[in-house]
DSSP file (Angstrom, degrees, kcal/mol; ACC not computed):
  #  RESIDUE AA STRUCTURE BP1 BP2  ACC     N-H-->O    O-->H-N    N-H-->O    O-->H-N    TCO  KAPPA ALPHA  PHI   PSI    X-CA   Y-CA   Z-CA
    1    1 A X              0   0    0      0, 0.0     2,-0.6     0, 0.0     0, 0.0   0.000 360.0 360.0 360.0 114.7  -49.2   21.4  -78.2
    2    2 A X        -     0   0    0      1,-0.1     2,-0.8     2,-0.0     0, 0.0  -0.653 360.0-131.4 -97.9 144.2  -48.3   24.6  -80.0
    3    3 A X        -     0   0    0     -2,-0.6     2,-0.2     1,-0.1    -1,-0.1  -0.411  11.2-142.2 -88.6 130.7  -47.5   27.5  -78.7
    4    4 A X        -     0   0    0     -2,-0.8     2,-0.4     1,-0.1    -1,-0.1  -0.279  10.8-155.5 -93.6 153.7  -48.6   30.6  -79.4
    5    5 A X        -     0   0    0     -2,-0.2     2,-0.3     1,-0.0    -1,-0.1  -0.742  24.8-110.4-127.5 166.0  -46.9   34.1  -79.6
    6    6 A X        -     0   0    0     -2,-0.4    -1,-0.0     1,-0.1     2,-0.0  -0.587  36.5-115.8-100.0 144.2  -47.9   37.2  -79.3
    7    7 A X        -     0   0    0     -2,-0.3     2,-0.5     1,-0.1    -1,-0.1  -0.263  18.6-148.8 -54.1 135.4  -47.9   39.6  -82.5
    8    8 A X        -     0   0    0     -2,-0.0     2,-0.2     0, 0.0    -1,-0.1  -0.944  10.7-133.1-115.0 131.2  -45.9   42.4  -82.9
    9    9 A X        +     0   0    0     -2,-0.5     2,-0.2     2,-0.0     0, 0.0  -0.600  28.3 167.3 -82.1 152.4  -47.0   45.6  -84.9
   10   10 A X        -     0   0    0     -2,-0.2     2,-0.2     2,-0.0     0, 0.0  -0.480  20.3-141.4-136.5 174.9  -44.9   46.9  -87.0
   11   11 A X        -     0   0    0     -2,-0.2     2,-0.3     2,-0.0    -2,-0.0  -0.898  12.0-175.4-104.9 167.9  -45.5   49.8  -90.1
   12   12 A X        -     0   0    0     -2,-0.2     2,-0.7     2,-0.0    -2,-0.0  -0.989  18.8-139.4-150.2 124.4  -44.2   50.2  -93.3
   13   13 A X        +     0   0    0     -2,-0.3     2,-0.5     0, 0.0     3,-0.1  -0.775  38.4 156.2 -96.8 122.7  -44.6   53.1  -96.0
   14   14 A X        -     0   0    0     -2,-0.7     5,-0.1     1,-0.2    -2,-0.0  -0.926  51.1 -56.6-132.9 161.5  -45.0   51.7  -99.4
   15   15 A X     >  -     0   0    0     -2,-0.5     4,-1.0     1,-0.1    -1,-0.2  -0.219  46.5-142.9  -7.8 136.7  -46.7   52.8 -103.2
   16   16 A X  H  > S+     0   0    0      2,-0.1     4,-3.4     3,-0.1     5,-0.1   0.836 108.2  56.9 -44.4 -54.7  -50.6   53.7 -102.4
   17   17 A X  H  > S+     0   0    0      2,-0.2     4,-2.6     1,-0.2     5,-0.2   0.961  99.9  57.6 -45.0 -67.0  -51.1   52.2 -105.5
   18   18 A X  H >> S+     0   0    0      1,-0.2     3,-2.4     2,-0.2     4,-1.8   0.916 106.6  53.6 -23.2 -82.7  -49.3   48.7 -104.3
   19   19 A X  H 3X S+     0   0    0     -4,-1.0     4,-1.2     1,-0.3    -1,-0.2   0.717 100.1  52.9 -69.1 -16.8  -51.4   48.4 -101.9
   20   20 A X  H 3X S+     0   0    0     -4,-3.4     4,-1.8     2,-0.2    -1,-0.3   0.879 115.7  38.6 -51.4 -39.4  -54.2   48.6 -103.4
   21   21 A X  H XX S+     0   0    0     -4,-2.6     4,-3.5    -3,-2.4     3,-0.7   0.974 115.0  59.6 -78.6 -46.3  -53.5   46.0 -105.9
   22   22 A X  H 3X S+     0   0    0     -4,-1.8     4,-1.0     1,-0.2    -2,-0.2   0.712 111.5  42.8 -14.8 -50.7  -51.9   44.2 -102.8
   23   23 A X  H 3X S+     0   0    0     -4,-1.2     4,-1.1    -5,-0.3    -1,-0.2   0.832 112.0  47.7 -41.5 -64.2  -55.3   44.5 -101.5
   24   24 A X  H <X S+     0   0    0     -4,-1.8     4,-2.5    -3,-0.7    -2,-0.2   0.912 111.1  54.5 -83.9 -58.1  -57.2   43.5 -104.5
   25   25 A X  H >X S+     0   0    0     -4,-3.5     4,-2.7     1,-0.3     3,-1.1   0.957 112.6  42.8 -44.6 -52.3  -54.7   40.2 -105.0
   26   26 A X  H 3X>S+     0   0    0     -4,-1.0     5,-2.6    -5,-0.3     4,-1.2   0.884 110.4  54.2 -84.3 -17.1  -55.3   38.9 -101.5
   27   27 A X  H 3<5S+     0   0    0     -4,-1.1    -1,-0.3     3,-0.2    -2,-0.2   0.930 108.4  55.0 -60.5 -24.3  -59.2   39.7 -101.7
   28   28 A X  H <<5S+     0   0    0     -4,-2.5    -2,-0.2    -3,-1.1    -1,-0.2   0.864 107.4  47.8 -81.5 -43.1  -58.9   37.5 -104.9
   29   29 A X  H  <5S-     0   0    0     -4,-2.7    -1,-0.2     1,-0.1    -2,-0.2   0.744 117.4-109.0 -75.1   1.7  -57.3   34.6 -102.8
   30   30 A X  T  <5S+     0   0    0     -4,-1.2    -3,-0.2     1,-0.2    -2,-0.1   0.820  84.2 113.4 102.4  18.2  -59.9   34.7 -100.1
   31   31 A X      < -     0   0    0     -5,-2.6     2,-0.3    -6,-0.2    -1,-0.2  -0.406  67.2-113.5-138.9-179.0  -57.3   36.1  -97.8
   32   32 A X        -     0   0    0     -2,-0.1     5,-0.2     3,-0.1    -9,-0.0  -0.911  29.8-119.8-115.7 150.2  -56.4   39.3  -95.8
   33   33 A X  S >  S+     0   0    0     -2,-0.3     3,-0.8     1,-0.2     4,-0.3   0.686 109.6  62.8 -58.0 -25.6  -53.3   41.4  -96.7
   34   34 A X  T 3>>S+     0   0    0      1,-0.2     4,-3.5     2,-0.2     5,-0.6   0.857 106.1  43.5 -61.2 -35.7  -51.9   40.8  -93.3
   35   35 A X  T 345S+     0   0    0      1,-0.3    -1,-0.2     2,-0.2    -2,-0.2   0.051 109.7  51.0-126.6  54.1  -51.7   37.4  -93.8
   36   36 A X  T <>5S+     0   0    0     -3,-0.8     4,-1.9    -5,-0.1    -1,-0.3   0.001 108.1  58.0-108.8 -17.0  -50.4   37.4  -96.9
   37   37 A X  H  >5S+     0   0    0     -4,-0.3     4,-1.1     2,-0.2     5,-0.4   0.881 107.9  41.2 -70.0 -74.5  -48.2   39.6  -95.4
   38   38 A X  H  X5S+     0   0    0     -4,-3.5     4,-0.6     2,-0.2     5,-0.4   0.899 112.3  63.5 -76.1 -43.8  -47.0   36.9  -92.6
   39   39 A X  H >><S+     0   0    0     -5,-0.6     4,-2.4     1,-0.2     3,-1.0   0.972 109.1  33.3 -27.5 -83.5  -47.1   34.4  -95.5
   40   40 A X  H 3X S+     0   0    0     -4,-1.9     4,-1.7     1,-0.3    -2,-0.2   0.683 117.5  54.1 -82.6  -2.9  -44.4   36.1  -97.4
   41   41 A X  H 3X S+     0   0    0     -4,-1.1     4,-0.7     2,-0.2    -1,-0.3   0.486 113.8  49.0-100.3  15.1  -42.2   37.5  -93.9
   42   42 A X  H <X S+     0   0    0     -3,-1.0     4,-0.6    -4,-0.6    -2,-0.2   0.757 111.9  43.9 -93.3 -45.4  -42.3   33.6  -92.9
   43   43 A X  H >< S+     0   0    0     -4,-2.4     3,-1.6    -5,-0.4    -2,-0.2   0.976 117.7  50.4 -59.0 -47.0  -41.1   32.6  -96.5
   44   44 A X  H >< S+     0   0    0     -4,-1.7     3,-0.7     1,-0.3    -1,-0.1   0.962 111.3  44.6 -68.1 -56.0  -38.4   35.7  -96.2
   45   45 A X  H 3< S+     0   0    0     -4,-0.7    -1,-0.3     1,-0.3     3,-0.2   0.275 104.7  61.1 -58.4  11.7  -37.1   34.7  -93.0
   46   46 A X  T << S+     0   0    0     -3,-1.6    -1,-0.3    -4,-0.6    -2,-0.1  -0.117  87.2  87.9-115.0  29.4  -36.8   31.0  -93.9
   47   47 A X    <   +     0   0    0     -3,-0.7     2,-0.3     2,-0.1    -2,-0.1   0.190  57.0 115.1-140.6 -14.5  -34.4   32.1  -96.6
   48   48 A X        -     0   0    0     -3,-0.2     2,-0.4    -4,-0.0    -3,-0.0  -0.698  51.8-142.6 -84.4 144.4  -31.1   32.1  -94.8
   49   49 A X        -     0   0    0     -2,-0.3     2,-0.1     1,-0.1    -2,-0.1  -0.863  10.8-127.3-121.5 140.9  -28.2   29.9  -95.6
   50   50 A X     >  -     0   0    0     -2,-0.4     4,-2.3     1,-0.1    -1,-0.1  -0.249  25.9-115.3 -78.2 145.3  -25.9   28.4  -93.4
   51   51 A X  H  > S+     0   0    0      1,-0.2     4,-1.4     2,-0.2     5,-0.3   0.923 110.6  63.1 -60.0 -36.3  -22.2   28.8  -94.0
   52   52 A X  H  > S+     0   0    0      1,-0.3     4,-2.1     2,-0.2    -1,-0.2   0.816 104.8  45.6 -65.7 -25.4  -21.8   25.1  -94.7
   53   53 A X  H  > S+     0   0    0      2,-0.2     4,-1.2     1,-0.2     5,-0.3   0.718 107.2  51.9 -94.1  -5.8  -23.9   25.2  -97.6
   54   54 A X  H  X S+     0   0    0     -4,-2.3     4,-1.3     2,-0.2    -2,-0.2   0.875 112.0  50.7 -76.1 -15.2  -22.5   28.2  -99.0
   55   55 A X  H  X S+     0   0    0     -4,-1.4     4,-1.8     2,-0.2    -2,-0.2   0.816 111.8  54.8 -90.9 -45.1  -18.8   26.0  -98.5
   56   56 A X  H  X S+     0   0    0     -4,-2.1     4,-1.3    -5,-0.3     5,-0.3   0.933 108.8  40.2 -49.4 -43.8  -20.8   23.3 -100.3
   57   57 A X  H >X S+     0   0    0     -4,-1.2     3,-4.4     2,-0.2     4,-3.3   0.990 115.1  53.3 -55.2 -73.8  -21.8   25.3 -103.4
   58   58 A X  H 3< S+     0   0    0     -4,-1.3    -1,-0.2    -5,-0.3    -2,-0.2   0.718 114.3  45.4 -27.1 -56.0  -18.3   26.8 -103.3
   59   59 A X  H 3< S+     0   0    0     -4,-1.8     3,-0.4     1,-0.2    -1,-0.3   0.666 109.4  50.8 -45.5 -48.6  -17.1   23.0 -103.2
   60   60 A X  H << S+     0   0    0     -3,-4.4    -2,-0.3    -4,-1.3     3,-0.2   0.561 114.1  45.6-112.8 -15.6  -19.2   21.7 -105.7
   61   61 A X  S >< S+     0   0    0     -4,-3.3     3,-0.8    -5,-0.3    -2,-0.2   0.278  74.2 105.4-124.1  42.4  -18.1   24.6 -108.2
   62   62 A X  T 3   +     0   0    0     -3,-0.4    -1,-0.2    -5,-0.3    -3,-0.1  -0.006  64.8  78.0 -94.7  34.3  -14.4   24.7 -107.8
   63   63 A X  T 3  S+     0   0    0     -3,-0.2    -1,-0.3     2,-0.0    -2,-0.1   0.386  70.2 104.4-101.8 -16.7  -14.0   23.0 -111.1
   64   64 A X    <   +     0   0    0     -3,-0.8     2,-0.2     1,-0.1    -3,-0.0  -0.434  45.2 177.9 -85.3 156.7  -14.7   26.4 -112.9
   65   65 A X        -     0   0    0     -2,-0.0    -1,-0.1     3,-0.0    -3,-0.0  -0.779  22.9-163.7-174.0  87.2  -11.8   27.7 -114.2
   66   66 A X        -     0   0    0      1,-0.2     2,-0.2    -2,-0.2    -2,-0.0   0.639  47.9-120.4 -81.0  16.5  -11.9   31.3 -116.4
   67   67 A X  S    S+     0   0    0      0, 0.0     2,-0.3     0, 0.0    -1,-0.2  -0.061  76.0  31.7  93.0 -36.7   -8.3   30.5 -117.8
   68   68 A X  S    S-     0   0    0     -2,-0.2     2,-0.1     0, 0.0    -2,-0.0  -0.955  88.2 -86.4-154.6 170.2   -6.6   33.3 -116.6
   69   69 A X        -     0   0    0     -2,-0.3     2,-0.6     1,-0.1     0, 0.0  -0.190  45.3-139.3 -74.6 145.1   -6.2   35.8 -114.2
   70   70 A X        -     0   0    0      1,-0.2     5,-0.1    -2,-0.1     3,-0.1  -0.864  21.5-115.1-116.1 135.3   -8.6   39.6 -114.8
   71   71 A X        -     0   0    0     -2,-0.6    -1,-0.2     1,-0.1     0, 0.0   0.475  23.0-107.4 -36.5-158.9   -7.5   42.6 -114.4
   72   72 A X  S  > S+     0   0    0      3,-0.1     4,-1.0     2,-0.1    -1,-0.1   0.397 118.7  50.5-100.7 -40.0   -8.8   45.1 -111.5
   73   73 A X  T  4 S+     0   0    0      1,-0.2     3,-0.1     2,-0.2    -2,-0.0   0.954 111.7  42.6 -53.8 -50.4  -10.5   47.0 -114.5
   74   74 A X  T  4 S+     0   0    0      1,-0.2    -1,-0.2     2,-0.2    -2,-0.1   0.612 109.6  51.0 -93.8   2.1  -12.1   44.5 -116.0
   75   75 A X  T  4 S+     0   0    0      1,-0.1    -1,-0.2    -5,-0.1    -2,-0.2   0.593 113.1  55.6 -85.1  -7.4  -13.5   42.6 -112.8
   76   76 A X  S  < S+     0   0    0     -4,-1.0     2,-0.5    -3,-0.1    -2,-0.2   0.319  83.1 116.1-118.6 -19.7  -14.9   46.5 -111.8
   77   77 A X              0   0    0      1,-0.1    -3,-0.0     0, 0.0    -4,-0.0  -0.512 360.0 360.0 -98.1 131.1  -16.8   46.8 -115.2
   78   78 A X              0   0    0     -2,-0.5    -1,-0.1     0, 0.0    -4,-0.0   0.443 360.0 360.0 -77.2 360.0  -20.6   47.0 -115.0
């Protein structure tokens, strides 16, 4: 049995223009912009990483090795 929850409004100011094509994209998938909307803030919030895999990564690329030490100067240049 799933449970359901109740929606919360939000707003957001964005491009006119955006949302028009915003509009126009999800009319093309069959869809409303709201739930294209809840689409992409389910995908964003599913998008955090756990410390352990960021210690994994870290782990799995402690073989890199730039030879030497970098300045302060040159680790600071864009």
């Amino acid at each position: 049995m799933s449970v359901t929850r109740p929606m919360k409004n939000i707003t957001f100011s964005a491009d006119e223009n955006k949302i028009e094509l915003a509009r126009e994209v999800a009319r093309s998938e069959q869809r409303t912009l709201n739930d294209a909307f809840r689409d992409w803030l389910d995908w964003y919030a599913s998008r955090r990483v756990s410390r352990a895999e960021i210690e994994a990564l870290f782990e799995k690329l402690n073989y890199a090795d730039a030879g030497r030490k970098f300045t302060r100067d040159e680790m600071n240049e864009r």
